[in-house]
Wavefront OBJ file of the C-alpha trace (Angstrom):
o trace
v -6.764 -42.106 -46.375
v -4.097 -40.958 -43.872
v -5.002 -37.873 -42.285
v -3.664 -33.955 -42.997
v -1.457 -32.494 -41.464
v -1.495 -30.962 -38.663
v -2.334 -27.208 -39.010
v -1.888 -23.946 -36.919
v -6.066 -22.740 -35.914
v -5.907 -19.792 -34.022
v -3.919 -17.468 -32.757
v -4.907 -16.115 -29.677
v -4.332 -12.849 -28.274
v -3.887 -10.803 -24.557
v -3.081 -7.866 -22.909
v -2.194 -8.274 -19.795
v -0.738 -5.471 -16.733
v 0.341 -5.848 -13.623
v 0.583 -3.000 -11.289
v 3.924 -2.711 -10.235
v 4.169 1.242 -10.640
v 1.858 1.587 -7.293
v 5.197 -0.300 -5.436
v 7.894 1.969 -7.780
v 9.308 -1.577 -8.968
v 10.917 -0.683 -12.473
v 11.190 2.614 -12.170
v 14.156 4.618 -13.696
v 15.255 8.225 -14.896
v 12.891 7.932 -17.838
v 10.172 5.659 -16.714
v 8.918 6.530 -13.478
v 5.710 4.436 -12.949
v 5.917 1.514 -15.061
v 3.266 -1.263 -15.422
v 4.795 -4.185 -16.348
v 2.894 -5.981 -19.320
v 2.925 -8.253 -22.031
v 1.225 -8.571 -25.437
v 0.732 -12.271 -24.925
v 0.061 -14.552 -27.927
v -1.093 -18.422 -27.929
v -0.780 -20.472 -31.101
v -2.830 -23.278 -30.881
v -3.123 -25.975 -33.628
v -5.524 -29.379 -34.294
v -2.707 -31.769 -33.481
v -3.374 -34.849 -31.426
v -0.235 -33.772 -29.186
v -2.253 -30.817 -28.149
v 0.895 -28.535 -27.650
v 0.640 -24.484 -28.172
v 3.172 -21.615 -28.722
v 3.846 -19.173 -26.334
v 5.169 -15.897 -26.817
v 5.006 -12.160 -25.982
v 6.304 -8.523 -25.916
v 6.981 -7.430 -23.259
v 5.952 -3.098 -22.331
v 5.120 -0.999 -19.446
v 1.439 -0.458 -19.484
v -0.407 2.172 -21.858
v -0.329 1.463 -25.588
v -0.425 -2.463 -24.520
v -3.446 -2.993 -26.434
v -1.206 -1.245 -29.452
v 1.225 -4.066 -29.464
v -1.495 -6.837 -28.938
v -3.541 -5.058 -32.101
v -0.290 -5.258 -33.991
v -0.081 -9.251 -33.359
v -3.489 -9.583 -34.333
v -2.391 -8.478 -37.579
v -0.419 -11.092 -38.273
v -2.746 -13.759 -38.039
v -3.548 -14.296 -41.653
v 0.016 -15.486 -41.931
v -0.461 -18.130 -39.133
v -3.948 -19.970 -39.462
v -3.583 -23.000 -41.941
v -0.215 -22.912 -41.542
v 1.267 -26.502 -41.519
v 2.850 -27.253 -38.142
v 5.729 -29.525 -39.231
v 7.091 -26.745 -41.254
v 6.895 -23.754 -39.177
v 8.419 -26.047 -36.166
v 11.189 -27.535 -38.858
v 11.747 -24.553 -40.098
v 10.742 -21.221 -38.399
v 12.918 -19.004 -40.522
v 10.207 -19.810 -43.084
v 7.722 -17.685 -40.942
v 10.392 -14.886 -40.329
v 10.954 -14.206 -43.700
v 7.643 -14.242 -44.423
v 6.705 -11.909 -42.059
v 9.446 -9.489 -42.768
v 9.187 -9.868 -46.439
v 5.484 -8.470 -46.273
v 6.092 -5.713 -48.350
v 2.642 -3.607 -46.596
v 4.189 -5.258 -43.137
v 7.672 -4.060 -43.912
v 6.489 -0.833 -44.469
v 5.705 -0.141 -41.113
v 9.506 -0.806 -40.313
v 11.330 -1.747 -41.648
v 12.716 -4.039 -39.013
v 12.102 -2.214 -35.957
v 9.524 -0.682 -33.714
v 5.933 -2.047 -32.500
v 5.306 -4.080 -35.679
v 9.485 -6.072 -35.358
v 8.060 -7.003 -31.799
v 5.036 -8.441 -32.697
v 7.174 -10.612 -35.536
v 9.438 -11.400 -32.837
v 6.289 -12.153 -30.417
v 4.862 -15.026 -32.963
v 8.400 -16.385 -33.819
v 9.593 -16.735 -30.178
v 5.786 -18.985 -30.122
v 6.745 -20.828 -32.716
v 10.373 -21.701 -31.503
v 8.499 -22.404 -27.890
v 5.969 -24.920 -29.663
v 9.354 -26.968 -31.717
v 11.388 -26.696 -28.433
v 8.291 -28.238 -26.970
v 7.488 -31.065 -30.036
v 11.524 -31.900 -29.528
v 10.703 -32.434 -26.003
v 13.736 -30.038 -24.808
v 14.368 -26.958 -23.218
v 15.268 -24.337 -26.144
v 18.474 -23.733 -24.916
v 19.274 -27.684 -25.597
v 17.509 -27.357 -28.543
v 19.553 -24.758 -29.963
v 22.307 -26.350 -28.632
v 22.219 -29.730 -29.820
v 21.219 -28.606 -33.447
v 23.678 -29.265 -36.980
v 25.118 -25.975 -37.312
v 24.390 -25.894 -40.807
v 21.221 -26.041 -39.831
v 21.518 -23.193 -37.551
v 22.792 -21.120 -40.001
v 19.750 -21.660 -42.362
v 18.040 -19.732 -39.381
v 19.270 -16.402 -39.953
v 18.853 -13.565 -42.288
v 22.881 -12.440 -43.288
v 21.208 -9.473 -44.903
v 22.785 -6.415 -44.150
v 24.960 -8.106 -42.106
v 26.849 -10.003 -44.861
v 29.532 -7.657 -45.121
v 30.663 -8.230 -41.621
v 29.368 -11.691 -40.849
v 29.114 -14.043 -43.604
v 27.172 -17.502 -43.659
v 30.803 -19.086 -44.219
v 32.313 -17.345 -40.832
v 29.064 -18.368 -39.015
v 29.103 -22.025 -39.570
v 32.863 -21.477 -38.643
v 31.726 -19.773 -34.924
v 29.392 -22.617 -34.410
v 31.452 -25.655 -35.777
v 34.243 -24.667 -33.679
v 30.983 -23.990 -30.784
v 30.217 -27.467 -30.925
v 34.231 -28.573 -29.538
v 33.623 -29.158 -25.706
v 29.980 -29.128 -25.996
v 28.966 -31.577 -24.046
v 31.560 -30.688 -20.822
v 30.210 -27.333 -20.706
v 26.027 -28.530 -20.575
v 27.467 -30.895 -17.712
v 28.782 -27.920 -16.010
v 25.923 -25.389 -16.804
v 23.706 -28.403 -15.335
v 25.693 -28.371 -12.313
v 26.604 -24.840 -11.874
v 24.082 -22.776 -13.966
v 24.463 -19.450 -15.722
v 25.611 -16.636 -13.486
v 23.206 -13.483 -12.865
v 23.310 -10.468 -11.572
v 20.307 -8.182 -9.960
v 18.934 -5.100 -10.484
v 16.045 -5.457 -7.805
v 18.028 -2.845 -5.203
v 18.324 -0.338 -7.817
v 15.160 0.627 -8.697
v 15.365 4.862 -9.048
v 11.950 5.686 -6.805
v 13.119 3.153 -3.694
v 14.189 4.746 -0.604
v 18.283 4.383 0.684
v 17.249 2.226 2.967
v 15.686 -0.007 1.484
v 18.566 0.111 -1.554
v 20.754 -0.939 1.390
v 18.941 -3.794 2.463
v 18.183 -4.962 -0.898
v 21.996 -4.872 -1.748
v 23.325 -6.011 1.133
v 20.427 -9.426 0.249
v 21.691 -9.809 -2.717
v 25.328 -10.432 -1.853
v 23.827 -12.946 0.632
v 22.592 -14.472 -1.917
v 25.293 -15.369 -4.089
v 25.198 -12.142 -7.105
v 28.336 -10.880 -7.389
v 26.952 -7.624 -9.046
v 24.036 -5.278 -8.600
v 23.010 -2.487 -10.903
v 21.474 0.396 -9.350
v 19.196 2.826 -12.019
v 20.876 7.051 -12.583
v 19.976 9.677 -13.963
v 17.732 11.524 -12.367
v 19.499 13.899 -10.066
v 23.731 14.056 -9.648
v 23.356 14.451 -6.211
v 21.594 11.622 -5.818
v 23.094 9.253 -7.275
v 26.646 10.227 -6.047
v 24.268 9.302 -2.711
v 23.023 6.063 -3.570
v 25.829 5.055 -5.187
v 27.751 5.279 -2.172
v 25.044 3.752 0.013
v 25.383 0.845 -2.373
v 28.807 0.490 -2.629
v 29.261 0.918 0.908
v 25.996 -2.373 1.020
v 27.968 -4.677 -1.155
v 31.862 -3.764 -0.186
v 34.832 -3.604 -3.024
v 34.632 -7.139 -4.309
v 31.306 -6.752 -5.750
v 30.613 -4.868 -9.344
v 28.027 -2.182 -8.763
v 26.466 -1.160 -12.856
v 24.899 1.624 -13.538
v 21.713 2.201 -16.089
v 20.701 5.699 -16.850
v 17.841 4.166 -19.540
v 18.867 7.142 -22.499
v 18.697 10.069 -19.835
v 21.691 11.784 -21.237
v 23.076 13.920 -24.243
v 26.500 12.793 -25.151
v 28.284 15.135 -23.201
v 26.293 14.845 -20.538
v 26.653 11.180 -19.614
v 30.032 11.530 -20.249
v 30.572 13.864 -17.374
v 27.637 12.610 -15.216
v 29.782 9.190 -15.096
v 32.601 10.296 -14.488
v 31.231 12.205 -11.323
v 30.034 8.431 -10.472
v 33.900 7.180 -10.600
v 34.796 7.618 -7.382
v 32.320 4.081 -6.509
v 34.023 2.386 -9.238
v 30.598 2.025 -11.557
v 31.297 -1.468 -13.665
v 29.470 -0.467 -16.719
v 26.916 2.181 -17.063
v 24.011 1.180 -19.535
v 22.275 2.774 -22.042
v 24.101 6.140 -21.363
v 21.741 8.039 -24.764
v 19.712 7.335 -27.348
v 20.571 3.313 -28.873
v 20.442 4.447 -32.117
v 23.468 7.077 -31.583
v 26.394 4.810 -32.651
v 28.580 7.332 -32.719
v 27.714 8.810 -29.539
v 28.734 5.578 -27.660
v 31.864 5.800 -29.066
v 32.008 8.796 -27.815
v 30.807 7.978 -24.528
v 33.041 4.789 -24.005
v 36.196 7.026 -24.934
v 35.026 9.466 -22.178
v 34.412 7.046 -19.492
v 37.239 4.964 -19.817
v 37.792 2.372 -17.570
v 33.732 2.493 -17.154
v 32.353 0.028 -19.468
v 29.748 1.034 -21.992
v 26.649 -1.474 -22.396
v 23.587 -1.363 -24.472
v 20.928 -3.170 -26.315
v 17.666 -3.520 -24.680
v 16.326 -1.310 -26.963
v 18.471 -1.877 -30.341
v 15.785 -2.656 -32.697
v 17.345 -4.935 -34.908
v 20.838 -6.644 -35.661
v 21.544 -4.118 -38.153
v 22.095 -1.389 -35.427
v 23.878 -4.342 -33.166
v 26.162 -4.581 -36.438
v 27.539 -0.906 -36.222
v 27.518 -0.803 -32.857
v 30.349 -3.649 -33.116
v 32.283 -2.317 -35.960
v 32.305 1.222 -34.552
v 33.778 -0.462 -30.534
v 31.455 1.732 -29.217
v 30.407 -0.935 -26.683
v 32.173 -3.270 -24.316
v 28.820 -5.301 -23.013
v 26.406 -6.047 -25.951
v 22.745 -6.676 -24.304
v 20.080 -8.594 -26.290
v 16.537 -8.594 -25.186
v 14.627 -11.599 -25.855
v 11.082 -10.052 -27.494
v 12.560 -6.274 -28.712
v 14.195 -8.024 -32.019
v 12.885 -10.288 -34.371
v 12.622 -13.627 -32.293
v 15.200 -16.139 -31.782
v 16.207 -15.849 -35.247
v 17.465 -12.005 -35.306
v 19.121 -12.994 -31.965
v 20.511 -15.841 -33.322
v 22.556 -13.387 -35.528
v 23.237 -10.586 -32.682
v 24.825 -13.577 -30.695
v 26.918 -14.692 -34.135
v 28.078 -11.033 -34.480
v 28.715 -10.593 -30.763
v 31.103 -13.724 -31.086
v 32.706 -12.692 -34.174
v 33.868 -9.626 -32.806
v 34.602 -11.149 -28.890
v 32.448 -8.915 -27.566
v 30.367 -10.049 -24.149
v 26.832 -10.600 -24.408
v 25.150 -9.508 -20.915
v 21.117 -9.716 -21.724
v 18.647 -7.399 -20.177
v 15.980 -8.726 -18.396
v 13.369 -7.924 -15.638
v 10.309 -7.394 -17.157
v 7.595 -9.888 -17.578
v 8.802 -12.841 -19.085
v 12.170 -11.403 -19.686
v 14.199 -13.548 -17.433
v 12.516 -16.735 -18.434
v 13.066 -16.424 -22.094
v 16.638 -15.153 -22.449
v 18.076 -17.402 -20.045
v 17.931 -20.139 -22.654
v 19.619 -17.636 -25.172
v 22.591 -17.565 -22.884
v 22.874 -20.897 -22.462
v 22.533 -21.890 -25.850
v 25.660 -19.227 -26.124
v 27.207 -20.781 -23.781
v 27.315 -24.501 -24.325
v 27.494 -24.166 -28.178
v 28.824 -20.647 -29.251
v 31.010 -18.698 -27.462
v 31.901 -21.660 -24.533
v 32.549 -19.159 -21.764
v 30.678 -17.588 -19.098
v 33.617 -14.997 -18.330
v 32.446 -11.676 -17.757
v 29.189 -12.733 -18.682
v 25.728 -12.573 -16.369
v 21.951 -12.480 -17.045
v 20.022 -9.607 -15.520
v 18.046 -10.458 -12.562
v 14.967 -9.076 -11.360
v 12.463 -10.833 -8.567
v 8.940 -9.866 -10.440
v 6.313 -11.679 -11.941
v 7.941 -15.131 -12.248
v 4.797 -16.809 -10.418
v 2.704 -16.433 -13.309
v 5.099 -19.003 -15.397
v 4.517 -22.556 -15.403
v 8.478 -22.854 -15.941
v 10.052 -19.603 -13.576
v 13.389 -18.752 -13.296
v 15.349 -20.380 -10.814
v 17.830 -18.755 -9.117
v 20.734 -20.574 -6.629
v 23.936 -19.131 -5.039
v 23.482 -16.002 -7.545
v 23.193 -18.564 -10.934
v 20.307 -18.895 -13.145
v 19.578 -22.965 -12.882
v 19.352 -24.462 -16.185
v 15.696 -25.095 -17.438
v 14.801 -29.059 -18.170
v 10.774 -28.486 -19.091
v 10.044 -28.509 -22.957
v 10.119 -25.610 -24.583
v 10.887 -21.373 -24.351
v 9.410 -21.276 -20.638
v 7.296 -18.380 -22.029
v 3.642 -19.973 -20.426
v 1.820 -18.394 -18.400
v -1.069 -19.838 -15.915
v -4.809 -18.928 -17.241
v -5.513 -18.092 -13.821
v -2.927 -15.272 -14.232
v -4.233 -14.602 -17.696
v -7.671 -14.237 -16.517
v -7.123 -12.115 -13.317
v -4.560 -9.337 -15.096
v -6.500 -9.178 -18.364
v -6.963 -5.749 -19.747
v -9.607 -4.150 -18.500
v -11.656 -7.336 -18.198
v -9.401 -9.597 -16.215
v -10.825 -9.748 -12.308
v -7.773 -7.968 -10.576
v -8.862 -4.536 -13.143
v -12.636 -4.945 -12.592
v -12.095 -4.971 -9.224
v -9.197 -2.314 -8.956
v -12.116 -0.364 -11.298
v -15.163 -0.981 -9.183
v -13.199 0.054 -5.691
v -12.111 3.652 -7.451
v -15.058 4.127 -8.264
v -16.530 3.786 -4.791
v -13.390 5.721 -3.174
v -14.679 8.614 -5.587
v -18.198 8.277 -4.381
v -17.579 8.324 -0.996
v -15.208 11.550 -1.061
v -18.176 13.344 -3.473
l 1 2 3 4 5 6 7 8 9 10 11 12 13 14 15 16 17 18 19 20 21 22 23 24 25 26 27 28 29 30 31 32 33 34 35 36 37 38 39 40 41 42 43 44 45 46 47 48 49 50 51 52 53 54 55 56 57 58 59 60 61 62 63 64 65 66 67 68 69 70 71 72 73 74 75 76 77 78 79 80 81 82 83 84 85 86 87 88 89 90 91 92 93 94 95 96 97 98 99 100 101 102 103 104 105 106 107 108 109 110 111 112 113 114 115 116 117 118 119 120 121 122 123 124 125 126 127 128 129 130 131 132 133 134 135 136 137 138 139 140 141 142 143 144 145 146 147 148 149 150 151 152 153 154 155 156 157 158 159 160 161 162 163 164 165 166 167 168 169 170 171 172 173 174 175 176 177 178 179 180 181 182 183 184 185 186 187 188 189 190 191 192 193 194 195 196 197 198 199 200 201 202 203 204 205 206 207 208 209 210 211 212 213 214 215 216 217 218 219 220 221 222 223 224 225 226 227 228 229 230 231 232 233 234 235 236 237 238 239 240 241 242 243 244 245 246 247 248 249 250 251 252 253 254 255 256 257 258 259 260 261 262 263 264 265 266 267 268 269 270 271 272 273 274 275 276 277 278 279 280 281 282 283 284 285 286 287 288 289 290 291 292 293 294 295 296 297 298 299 300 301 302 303 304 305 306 307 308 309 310 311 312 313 314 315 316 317 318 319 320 321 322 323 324 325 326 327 328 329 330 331 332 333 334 335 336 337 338 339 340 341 342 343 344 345 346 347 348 349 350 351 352 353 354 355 356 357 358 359 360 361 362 363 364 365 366 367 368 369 370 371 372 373 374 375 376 377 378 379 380 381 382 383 384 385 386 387 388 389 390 391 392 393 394 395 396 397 398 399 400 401 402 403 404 405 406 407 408 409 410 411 412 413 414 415 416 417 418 419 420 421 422 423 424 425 426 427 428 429 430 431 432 433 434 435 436 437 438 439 440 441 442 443 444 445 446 447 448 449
């Protein structure tokens, strides 16, 4: 009797913070003392390969254990679930899990519950990328674009992207393929950093930071507004005077500003030549960044990190209310919803320019890029990933950055794994690092009672 298949049996969950508010790394007009997290999930399965899944959500601290509790909720969906289909397949799983009508419900197709679909997909695409034995940007890359196209939900999309036009964007993808993976080998993916910008960091140490980055290679920085006019006419200027003319200085005001508002704030900002400035209001105000990128003018509008789903990406596009389209690797629904944010991005010629940063961010959307690169779009022009130097020691796989370019990943898989050492010091509030940090205010009080 040959033996069953191999099954999925158990999906683990963790909520893990790191305390990067006490430094002000991450901090912005709207989120002044972030902890960066992650609702981390594990798939694990009775194969005699012994691989796992890896994925996670990435937030900024408090309602963590929300978006790990929301995870959780999925598991009935994963245990006993045959791992040659899922891993064949995983647009099985995400239609599954947004077809839950009680699931849905809670959406539909957006907010904590999307994530946590997107957190168990991404796992699922990291345990096929790692069963193929490639990176998931090669993956991705190397796959039948018929194939690829089975992978994504055209609904509500259809009328603007249609499976025909899709296979059509990738067939035509796949001309030149294998030149441009030689030269993303060689070269890599271009980045740019954010890590001078941060909004609570002193001008001097915005200068330094800038003035380190162009050492390094980036040929852009973004620098965090909002806050106060005065100073960020001040910063800005520190900044540009850091990094000189030749280098694009963004801007990110993180949803700070009423239409009107960012329109003039921005154009106070002019006189330093701001590249793009991100997420000038609310992402789901369409029609405001129309508004907004007729107002700025040359300024580029960008946004995306917190689009909730392709349908919003979709009307974004038809409405050219953005010049930079930015996909986030775990706000959407996995690989699969980005799969189609990247389609529509290329139907309408539109750079993609992913945000990044967080925990995990860099490490996963790098491969999305690539993917885009090599066998979608074939061009890197105008195009960078979003940099940020946090975190990346907890990865098996980090980021690699040389000469300002993201170097292409070789390992198996989504590089979404952390160490259990890391897992089991930043735990929340039972991991070593919060026991401790726990047990030491509690003496500090003592002593000063």
């Amino acid at each position: 009797m040959s033996a069953p298949p191999p099954r999925i049996t158990a999906v683990d969950t963790y909520d893990i913070r790191f305390p990067t508010s006490r430094e002000l790394d991450g901090s912005d007009a709207m989120n002044p003392d972030p902890d960066y997290s992650a609702a981390y999930v594990v798939l694990r399965t009775d194969a005699a390969d012994g691989l796992e899944g890896h994925g996670f959500v990435f937030t900024i601290g408090r309602g963590n254990d929300v978006q790990v509790a929301a995870i959780n909720a999925l598991r009935p969906h994963l245990v006993g679930r045959p791992v040659d289909q899922l891993c064949t397949d995983p647009a099985s799983l995400n239609r599954d899990l947004i077809g839950d009508s009680q699931l849905r419900w809670l959406g539909p197709e957006k907010g904590v519950m999307h994530m946590a679909i997107g957190a168990v997909v991404n796992a699922v695409w990291d345990l096929s990328a790692k069963r193929e034995g490639k990176p998931l940007w090669k993956l991705l890359a190397d796959a039948d674009p018929q194939w690829l196209v089975s992978q994504v939900d055209f609904r509500y999309i259809a009328d603007v992207l249609s499976p025909e036009r899709a296979l059509e964007l990738l067939s035509k993808g796949k001309q030149g393929a294998a030149e441009r993976e030689k030269t993303l080998l060689e070269r890599g993916y271009p980045g740019y950093t954010t890590s001078p910008g941060w909004l609570g960091y002193s001008d001097e140490k915005l200068t330094r930071l800038a003035k380190q980055a162009v050492a390094d290679g980036f040929t852009q920085i973004k620098l965090k507004v909002g806050a106060d006019l005065e100073d960020d006419i001040r910063r800005l200027r520190a900044a540009r005077a850091a990094v000189g003319p030749g280098i694009r200085v963004a801007i990110d005001a993180n949803q700070r500003w009423n239409v009107d508002e960012a329109i003039a704030w921005t154009n106070a900002l002019g006189e330093c030549d701001p590249y793009w400035i991100e997420e000038p209001t609310s992402p789901d105000d369409i029609l405001g960044h129309a508004a907004i990128r007729e107002g700025v003018a040359p300024v580029k509008v960008a946004t995306g990190e917190h689009v909730q789903n392709r349908i919003v990406f979709k009307q974004l596009l038809q409405a050219g209310a953005i010049d930079v389209l930015q996909i986030d690797a775990a706000r959407v629904g996995g690989v699969n919803e980005n799969l189609a944010i990247l389609l529509l991005a290329a139907h309408f010629g539109v750079p993609v320019c992913p945000h990044a940063g967080g925990v995990g961010l860099c490490e996963l959307v790098q491969h999305l890029s690539m993917f885009d690169f090599v066998a979608l779009s074939g061009t890197t022009e105008n195009r960078v990933i979003e940099f940020v130097d946090h975190l990346h020691e907890h990865f098996l796989t980090p980021v690699v950055i040389s000469r300002g370019h993201y170097t292409a990943p070789t390992t198996p898989g989504f590089s979404a794994q952390m160490f259990p050492e890391s897992i089991a010091e930043f735990s929340y509030p039972d991991g070593t690092f919060w026991v401790a940090d726990l047990t030491d205010l509690t003496a500090q009080k003592a002593e000063t009672a």
